[in-house]
Biopython code that builds the backbone (N, CA, C, O; Angstrom):
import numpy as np
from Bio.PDB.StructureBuilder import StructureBuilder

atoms = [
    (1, "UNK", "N", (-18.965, -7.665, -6.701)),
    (1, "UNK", "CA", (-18.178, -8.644, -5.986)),
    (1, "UNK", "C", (-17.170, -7.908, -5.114)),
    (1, "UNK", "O", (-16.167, -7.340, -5.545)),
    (2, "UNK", "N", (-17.497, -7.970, -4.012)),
    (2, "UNK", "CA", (-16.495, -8.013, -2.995)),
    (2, "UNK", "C", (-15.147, -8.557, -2.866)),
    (2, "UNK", "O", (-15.160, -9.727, -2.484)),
    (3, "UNK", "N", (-13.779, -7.978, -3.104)),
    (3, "UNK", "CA", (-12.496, -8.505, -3.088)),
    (3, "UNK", "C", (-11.593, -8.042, -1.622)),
    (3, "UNK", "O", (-11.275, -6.897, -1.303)),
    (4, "UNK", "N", (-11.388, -8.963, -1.086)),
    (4, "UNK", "CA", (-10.346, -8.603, 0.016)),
    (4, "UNK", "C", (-8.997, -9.156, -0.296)),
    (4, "UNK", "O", (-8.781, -10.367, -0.254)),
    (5, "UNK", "N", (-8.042, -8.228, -0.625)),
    (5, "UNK", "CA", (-6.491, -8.301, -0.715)),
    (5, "UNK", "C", (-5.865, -8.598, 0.785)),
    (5, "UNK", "O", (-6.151, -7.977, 1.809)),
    (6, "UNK", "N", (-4.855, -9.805, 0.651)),
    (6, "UNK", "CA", (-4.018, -10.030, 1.968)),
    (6, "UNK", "C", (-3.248, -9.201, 1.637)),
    (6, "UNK", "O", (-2.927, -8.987, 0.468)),
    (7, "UNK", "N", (-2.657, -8.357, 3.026)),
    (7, "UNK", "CA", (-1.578, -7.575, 3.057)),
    (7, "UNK", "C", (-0.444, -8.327, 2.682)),
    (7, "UNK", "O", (-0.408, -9.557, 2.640)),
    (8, "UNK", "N", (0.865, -7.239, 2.301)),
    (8, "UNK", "CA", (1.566, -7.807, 1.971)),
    (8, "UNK", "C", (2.250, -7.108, 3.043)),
    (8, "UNK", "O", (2.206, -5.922, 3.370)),
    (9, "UNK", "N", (3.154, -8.498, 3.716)),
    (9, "UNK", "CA", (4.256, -7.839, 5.293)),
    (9, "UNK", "C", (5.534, -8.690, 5.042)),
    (9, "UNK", "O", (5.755, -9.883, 4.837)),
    (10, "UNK", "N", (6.264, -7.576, 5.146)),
    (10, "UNK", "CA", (7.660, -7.880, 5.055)),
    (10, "UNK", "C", (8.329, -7.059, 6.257)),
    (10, "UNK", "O", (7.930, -5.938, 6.571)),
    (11, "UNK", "N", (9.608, -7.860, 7.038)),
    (11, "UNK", "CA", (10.222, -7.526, 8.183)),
    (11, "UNK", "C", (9.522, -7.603, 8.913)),
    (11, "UNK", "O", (8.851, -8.635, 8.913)),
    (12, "UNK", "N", (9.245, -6.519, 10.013)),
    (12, "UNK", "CA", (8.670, -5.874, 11.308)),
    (12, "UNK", "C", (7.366, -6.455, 11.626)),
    (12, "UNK", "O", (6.689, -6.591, 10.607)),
    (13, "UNK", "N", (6.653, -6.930, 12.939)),
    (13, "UNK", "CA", (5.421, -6.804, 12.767)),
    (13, "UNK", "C", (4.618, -5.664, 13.698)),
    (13, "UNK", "O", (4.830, -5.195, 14.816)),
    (14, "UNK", "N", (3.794, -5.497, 12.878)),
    (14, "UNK", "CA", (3.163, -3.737, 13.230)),
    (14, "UNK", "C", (3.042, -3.726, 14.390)),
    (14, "UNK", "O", (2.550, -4.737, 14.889)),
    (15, "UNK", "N", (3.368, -2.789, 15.137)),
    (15, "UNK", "CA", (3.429, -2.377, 16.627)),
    (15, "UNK", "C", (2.185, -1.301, 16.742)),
    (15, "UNK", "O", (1.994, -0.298, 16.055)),
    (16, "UNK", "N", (1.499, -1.763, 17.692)),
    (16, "UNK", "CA", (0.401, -0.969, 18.220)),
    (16, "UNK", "C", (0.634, 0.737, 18.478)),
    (16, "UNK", "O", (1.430, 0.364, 19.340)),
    (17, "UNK", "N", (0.679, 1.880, 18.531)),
    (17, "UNK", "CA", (0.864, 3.189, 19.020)),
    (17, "UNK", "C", (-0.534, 3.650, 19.078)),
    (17, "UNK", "O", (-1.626, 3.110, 18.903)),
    (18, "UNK", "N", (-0.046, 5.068, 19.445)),
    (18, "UNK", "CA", (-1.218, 6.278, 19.051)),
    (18, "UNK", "C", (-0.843, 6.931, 18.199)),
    (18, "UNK", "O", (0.294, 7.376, 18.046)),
    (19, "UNK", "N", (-1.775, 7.068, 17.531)),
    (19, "UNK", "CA", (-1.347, 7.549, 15.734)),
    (19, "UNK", "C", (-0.955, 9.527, 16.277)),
    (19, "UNK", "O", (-1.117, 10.377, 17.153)),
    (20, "UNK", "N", (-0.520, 9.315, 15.292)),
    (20, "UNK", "CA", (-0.164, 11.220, 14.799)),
    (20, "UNK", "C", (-1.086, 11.849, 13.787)),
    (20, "UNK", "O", (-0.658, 11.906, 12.634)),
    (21, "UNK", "N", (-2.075, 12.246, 13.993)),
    (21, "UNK", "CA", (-2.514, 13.297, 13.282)),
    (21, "UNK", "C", (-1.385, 13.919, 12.174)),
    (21, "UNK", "O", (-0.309, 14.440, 12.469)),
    (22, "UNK", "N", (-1.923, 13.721, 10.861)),
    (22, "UNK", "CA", (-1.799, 14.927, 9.816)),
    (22, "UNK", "C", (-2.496, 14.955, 8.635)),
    (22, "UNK", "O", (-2.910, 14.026, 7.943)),
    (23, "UNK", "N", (-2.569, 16.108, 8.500)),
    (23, "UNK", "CA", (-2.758, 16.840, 7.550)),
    (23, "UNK", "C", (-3.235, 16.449, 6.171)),
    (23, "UNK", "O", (-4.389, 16.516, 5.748)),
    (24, "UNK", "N", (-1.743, 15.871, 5.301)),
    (24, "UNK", "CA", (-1.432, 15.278, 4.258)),
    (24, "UNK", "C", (-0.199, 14.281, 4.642)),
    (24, "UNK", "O", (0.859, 14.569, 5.203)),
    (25, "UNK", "N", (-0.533, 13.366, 4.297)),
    (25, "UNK", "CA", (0.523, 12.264, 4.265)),
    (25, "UNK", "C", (1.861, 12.167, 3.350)),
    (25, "UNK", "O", (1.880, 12.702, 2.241)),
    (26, "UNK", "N", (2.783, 11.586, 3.773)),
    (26, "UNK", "CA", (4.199, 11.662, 2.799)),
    (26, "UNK", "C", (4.116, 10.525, 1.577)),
    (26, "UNK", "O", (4.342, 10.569, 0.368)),
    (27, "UNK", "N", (3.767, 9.698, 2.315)),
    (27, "UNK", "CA", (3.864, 7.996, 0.829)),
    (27, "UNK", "C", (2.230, 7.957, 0.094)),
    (27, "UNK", "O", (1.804, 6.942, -0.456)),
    (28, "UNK", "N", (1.387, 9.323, 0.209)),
    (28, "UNK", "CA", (0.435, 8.960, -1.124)),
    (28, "UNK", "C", (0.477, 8.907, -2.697)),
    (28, "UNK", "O", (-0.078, 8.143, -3.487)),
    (29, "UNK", "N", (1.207, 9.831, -2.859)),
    (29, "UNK", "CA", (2.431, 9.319, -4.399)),
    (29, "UNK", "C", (2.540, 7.808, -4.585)),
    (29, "UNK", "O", (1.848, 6.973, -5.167)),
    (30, "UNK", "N", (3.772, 7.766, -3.809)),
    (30, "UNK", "CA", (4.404, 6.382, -3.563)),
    (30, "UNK", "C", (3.259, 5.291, -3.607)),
    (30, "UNK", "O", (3.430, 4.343, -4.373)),
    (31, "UNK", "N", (1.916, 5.357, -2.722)),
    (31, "UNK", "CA", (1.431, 4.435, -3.097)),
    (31, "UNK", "C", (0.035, 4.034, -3.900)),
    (31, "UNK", "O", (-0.597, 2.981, -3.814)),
    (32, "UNK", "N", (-0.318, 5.502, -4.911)),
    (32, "UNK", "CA", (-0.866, 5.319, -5.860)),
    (32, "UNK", "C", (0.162, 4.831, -6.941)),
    (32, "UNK", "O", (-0.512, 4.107, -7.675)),
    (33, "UNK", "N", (1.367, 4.855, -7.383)),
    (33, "UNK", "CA", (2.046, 4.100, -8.008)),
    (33, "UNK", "C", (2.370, 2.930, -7.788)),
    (33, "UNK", "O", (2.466, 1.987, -8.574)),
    (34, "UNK", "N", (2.557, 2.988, -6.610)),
    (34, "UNK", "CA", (2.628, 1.089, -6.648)),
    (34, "UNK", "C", (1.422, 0.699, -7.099)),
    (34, "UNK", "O", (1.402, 0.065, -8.154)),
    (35, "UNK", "N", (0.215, 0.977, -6.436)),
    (35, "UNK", "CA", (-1.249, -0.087, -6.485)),
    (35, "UNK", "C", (-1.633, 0.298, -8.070)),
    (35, "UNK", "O", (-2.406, -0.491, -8.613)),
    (36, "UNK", "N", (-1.139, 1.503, -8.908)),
    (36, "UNK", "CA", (-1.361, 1.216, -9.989)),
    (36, "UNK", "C", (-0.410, 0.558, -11.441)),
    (36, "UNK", "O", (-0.634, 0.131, -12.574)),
    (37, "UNK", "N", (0.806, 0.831, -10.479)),
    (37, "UNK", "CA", (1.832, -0.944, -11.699)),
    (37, "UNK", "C", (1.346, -2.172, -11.270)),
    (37, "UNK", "O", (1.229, -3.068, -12.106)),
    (38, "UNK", "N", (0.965, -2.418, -9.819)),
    (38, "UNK", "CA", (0.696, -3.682, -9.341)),
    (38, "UNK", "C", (-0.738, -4.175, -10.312)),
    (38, "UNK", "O", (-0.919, -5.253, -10.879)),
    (39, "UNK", "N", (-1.472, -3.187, -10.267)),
    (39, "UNK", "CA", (-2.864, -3.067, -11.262)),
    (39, "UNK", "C", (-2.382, -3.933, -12.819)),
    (39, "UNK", "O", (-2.724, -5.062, -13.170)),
    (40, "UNK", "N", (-1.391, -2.843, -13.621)),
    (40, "UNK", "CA", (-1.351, -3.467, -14.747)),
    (40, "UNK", "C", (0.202, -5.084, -14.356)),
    (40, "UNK", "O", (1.062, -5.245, -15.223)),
    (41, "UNK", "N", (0.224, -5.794, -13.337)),
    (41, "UNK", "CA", (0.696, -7.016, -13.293)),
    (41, "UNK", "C", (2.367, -7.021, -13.211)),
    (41, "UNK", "O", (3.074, -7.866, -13.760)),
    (42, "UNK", "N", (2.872, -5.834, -12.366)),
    (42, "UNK", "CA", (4.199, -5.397, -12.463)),
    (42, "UNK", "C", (4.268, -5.032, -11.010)),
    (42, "UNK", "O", (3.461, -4.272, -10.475)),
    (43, "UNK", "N", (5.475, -5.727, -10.277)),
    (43, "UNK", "CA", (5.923, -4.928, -8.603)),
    (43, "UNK", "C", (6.952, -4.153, -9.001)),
    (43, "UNK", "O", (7.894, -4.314, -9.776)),
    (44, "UNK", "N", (6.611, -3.363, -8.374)),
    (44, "UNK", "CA", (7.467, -2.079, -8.608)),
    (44, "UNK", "C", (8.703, -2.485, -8.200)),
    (44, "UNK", "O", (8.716, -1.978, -7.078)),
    (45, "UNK", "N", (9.759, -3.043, -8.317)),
    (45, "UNK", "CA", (10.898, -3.610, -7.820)),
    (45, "UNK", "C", (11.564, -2.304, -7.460)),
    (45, "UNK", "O", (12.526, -2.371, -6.695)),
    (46, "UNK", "N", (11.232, -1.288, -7.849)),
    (46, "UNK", "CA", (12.595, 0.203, -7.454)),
    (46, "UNK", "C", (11.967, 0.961, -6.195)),
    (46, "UNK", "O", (12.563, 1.688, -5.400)),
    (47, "UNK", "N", (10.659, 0.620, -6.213)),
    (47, "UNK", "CA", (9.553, 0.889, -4.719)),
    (47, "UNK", "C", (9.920, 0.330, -3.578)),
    (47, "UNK", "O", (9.948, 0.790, -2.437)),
    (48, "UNK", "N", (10.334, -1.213, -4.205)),
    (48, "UNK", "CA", (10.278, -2.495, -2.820)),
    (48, "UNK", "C", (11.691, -2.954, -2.046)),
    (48, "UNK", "O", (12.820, -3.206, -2.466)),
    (49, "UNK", "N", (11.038, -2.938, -0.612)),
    (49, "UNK", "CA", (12.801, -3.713, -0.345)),
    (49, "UNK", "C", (12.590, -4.954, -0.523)),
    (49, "UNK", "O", (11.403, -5.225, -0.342)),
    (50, "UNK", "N", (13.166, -5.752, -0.775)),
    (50, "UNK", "CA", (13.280, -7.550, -0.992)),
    (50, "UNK", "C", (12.240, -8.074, -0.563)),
    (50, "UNK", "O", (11.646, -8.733, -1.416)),
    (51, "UNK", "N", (11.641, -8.031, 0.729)),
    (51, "UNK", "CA", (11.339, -9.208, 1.186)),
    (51, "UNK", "C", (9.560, -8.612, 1.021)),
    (51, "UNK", "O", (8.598, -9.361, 1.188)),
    (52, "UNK", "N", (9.462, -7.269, 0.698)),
    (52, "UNK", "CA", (8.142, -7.003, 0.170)),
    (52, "UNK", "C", (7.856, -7.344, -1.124)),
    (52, "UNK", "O", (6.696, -7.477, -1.515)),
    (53, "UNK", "N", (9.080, -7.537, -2.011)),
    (53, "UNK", "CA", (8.754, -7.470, -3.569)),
    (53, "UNK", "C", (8.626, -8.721, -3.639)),
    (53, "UNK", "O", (7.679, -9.073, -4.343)),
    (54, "UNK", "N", (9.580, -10.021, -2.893)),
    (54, "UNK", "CA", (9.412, -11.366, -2.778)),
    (54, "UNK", "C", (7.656, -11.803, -2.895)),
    (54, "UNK", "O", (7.143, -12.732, -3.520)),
    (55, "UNK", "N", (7.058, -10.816, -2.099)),
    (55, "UNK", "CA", (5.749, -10.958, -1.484)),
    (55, "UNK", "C", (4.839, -10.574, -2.499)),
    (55, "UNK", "O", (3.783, -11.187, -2.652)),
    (56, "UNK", "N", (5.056, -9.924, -2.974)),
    (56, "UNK", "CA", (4.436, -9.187, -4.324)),
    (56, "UNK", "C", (4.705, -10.046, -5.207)),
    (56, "UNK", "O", (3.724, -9.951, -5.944)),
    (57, "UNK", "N", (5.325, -10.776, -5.614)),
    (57, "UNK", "CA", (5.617, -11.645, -6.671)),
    (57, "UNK", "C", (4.754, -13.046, -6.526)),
    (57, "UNK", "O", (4.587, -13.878, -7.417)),
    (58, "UNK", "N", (4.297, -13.087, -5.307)),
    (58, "UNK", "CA", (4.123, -14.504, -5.104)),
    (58, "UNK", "C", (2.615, -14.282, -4.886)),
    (58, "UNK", "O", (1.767, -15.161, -4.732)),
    (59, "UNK", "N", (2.434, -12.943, -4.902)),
    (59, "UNK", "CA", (0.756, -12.401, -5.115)),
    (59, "UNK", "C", (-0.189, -11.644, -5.797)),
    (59, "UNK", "O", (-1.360, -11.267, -5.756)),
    (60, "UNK", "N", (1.437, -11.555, -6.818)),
    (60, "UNK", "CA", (0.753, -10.476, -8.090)),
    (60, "UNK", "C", (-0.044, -11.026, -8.964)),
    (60, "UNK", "O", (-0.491, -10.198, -9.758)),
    (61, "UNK", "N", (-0.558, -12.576, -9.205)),
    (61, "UNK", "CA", (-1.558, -13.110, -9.742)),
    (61, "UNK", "C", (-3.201, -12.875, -9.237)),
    (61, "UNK", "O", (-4.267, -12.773, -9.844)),
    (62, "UNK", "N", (-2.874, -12.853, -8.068)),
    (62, "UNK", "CA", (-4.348, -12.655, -7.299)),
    (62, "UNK", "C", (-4.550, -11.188, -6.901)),
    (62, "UNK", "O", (-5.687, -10.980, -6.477)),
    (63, "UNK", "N", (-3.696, -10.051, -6.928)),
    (63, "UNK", "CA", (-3.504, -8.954, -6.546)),
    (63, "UNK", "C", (-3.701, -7.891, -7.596)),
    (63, "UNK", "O", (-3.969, -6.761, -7.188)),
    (64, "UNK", "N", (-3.577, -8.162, -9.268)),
    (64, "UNK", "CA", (-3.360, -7.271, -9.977)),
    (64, "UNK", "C", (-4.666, -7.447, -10.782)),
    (64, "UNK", "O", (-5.232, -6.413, -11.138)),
    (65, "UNK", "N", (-5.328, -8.903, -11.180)),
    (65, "UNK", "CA", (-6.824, -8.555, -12.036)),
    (65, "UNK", "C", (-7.876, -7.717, -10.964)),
    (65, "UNK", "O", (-8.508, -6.775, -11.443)),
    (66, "UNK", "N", (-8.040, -8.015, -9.699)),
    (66, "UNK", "CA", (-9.118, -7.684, -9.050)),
    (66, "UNK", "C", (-8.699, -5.549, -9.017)),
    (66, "UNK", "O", (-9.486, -4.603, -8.974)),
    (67, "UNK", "N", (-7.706, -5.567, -9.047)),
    (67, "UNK", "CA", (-6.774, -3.819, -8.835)),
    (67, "UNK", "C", (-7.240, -3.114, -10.267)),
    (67, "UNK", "O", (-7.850, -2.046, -10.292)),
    (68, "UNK", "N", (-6.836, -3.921, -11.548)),
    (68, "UNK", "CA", (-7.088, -3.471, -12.477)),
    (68, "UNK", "C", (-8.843, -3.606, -12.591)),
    (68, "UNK", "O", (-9.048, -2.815, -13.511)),
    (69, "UNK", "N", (-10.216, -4.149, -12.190)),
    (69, "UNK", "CA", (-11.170, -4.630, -12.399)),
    (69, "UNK", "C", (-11.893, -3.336, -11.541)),
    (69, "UNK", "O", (-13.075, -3.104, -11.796)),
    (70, "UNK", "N", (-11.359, -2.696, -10.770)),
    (70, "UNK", "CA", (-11.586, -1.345, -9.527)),
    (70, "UNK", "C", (-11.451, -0.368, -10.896)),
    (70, "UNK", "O", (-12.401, 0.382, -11.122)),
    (71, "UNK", "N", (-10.516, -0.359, -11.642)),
    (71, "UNK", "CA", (-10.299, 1.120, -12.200)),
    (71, "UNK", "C", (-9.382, 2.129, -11.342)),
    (71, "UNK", "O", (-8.980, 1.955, -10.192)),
    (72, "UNK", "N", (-9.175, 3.120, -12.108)),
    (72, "UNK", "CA", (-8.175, 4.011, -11.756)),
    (72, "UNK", "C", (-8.214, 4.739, -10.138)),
    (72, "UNK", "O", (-9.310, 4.960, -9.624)),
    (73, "UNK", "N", (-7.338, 4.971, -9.639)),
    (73, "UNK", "CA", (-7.411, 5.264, -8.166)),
    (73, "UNK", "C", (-8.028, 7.231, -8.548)),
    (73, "UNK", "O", (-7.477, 7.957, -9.376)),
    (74, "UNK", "N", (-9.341, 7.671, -7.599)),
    (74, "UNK", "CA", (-9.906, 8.487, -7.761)),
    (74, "UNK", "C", (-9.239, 9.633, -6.702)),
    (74, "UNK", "O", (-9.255, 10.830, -6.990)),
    (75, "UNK", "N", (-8.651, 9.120, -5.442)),
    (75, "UNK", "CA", (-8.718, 9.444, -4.345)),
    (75, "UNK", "C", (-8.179, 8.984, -3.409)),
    (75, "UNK", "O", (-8.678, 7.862, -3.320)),
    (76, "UNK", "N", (-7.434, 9.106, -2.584)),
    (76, "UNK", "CA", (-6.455, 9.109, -1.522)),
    (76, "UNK", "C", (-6.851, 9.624, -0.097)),
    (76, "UNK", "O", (-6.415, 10.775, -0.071)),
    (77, "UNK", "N", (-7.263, 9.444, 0.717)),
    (77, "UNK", "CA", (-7.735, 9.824, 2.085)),
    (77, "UNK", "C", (-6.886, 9.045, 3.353)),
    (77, "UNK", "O", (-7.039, 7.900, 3.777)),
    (78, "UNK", "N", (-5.740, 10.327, 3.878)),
    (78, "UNK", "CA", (-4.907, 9.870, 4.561)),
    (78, "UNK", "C", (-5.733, 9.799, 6.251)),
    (78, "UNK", "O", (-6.159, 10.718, 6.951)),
    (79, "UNK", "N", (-5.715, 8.483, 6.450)),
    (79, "UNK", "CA", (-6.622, 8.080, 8.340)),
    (79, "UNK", "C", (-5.651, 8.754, 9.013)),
    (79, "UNK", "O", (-5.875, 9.921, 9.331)),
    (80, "UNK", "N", (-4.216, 8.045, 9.397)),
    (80, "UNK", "CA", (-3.202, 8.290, 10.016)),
    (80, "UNK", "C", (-2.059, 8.546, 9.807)),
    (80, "UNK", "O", (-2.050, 9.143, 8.730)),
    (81, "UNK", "N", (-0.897, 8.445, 10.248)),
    (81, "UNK", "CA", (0.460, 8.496, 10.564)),
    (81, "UNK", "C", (0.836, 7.933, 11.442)),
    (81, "UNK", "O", (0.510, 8.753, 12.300)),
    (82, "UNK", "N", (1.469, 6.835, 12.197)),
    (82, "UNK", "CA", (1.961, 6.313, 12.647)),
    (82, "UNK", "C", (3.588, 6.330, 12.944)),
    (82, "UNK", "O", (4.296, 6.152, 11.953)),
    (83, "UNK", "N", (4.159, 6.501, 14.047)),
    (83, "UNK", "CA", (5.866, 6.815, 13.919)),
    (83, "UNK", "C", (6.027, 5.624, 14.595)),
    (83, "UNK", "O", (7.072, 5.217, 14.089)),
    (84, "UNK", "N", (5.743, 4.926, 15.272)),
    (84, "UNK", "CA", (6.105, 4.132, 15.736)),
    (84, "UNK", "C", (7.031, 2.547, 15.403)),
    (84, "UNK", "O", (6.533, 1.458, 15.118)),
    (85, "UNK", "N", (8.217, 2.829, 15.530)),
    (85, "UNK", "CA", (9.191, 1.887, 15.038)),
    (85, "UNK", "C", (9.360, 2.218, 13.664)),
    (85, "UNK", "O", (9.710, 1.258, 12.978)),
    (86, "UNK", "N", (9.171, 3.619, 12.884)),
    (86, "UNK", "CA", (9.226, 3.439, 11.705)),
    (86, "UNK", "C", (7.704, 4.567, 11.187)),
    (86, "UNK", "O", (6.626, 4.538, 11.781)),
    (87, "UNK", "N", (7.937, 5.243, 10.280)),
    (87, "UNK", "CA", (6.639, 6.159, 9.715)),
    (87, "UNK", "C", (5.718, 4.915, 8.730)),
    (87, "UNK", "O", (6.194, 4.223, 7.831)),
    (88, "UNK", "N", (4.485, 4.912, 9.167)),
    (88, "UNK", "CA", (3.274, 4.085, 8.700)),
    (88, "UNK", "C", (2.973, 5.253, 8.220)),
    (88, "UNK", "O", (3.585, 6.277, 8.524)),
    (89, "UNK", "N", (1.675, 5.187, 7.160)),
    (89, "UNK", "CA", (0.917, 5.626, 7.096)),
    (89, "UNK", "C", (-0.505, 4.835, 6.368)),
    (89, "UNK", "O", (-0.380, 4.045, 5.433)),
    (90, "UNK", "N", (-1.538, 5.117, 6.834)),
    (90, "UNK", "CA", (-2.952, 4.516, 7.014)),
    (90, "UNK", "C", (-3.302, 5.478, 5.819)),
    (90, "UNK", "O", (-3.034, 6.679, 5.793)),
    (91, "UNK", "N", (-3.983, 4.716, 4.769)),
    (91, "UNK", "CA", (-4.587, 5.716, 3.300)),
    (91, "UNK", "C", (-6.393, 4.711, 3.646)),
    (91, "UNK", "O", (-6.514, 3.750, 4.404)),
    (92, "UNK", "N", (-7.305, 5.240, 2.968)),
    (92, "UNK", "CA", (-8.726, 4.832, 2.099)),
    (92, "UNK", "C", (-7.973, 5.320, 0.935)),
    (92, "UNK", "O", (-7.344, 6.361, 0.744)),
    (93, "UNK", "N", (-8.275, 3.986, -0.003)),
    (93, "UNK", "CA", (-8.007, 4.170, -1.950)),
    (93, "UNK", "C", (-9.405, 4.232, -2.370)),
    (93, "UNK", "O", (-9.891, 3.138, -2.082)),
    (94, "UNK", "N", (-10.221, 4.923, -2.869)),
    (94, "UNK", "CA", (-11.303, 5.107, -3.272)),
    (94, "UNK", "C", (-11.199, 5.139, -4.702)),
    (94, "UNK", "O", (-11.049, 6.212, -5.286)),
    (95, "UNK", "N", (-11.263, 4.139, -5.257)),
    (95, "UNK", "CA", (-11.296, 3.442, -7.279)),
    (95, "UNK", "C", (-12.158, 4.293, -7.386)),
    (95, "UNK", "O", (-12.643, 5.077, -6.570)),
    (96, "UNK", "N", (-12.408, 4.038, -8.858)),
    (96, "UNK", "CA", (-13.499, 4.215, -9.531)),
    (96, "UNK", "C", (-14.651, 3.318, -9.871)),
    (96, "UNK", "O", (-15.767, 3.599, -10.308)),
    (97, "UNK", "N", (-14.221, 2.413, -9.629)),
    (97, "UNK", "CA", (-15.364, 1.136, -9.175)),
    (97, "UNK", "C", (-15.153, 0.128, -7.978)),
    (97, "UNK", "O", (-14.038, -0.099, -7.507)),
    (98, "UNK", "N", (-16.408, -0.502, -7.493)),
    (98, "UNK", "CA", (-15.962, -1.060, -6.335)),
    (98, "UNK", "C", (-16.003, -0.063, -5.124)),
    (98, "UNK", "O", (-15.890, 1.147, -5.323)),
    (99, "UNK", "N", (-16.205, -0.708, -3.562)),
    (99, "UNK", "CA", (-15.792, -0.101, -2.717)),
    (99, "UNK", "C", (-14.343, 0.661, -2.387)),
    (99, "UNK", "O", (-13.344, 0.501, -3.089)),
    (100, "UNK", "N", (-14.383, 1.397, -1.369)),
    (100, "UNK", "CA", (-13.175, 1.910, -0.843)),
    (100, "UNK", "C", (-12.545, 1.283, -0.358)),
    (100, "UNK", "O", (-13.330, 0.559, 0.254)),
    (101, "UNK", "N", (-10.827, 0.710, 0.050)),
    (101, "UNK", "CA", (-10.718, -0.052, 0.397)),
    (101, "UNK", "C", (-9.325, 0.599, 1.380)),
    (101, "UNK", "O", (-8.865, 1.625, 0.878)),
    (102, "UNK", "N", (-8.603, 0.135, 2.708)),
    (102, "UNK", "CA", (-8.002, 0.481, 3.717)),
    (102, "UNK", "C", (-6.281, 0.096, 3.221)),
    (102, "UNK", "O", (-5.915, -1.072, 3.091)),
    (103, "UNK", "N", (-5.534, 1.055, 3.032)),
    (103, "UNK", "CA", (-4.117, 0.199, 3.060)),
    (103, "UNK", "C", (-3.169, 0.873, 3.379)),
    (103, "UNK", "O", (-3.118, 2.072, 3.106)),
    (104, "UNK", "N", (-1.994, 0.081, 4.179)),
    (104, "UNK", "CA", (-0.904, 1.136, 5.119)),
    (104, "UNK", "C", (0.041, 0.971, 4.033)),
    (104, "UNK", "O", (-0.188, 0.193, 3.106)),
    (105, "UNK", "N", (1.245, 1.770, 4.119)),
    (105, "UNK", "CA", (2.433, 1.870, 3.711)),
    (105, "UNK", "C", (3.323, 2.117, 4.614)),
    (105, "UNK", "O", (2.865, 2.668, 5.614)),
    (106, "UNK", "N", (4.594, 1.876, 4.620)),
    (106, "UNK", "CA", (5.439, 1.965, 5.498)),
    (106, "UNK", "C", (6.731, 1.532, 5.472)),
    (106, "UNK", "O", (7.109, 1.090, 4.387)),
    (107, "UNK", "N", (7.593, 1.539, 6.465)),
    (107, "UNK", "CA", (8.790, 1.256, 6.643)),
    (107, "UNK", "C", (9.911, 1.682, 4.953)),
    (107, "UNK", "O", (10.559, 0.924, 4.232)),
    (108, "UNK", "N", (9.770, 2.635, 4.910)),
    (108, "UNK", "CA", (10.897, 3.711, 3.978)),
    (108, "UNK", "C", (12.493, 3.455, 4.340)),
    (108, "UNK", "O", (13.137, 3.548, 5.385)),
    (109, "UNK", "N", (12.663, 3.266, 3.638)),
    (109, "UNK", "CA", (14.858, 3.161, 3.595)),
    (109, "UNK", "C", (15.036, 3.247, 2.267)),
    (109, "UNK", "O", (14.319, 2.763, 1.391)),
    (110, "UNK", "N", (16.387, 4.118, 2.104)),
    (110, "UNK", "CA", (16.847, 4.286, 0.733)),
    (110, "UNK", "C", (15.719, 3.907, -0.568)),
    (110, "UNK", "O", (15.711, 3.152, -1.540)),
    (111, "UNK", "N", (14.895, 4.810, -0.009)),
    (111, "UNK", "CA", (13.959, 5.050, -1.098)),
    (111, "UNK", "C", (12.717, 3.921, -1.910)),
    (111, "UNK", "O", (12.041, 4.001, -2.935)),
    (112, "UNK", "N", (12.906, 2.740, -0.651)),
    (112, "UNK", "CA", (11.907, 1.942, -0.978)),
    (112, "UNK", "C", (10.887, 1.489, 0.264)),
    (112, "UNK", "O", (10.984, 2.122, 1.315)),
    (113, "UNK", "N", (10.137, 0.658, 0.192)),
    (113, "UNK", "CA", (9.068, 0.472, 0.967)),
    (113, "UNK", "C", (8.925, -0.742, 1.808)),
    (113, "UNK", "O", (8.193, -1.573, 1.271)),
    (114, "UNK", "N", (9.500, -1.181, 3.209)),
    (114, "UNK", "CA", (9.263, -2.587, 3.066)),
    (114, "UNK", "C", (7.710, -3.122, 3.608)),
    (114, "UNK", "O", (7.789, -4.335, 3.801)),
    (115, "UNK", "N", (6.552, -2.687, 3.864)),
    (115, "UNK", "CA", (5.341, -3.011, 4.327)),
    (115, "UNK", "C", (4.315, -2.213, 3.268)),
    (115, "UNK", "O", (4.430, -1.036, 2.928)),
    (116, "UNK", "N", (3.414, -3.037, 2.891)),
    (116, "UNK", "CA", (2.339, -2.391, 2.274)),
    (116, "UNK", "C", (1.096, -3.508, 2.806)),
    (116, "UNK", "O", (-0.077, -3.326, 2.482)),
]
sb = StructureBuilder()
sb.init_structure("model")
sb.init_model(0)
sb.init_chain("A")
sb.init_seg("    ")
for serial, (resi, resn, name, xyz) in enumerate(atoms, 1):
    if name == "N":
        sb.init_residue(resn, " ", resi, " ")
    sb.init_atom(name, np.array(xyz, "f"), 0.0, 1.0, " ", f" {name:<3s}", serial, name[0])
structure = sb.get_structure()
């Protein structure tokens, strides 16, 4: 079974650029921990700024069986970087079951996240 997760957007809305090439990305940590508390049915509230965790709360029912039903994150494959209005970054989460699936992170302040 095929699962497609709605993003979760808080503040800003994504502005088009030309990505930045790199390497290794800064928020792949950051967001194998989120997608794996979100997994066992928990938003990382110390991850999120408000109006992402608001968002997470109101989707952690439909967001956390299908996360936990994938299995453990195998793999991290950073697409892009994005600076534009703010550091994005573009990951593939490759589970252990299930397809691979596409998800940005972004907008960092005092140590939390407001776009995933």
């Amino acid at each position: 079974m095929n699962y497609t997760f709605p993003f979760l957007f808080a503040g800003a809305v994504l502005a088009m650029s030309a990505p930045v090439a790199a390497a290794q990305g800064n928020y792949s940590a950051a967001l194998r921990t989120i997608l794996t508390r979100t997994a066992t049915g928990t938003c990382p509230s110390d991850m999120m700024q408000p109006k992402l965790l608001k968002a997470c709360k109101q989707q952690i029912s439909k967001m956390g069986p299908p996360l936990t039903k994938k299995g453990p994150i195998k793999k991290l494959t950073l697409l892009k970087a994005d600076l534009a209005g703010g550091r994005e970054e573009t990951y593939v989460v490759t589970f252990e079951k299930g397809t691979p699936q596409t998800w940005l992170i972004g907008g960092l302040k005092d140590g939390s996240f407001s776009g995933l």
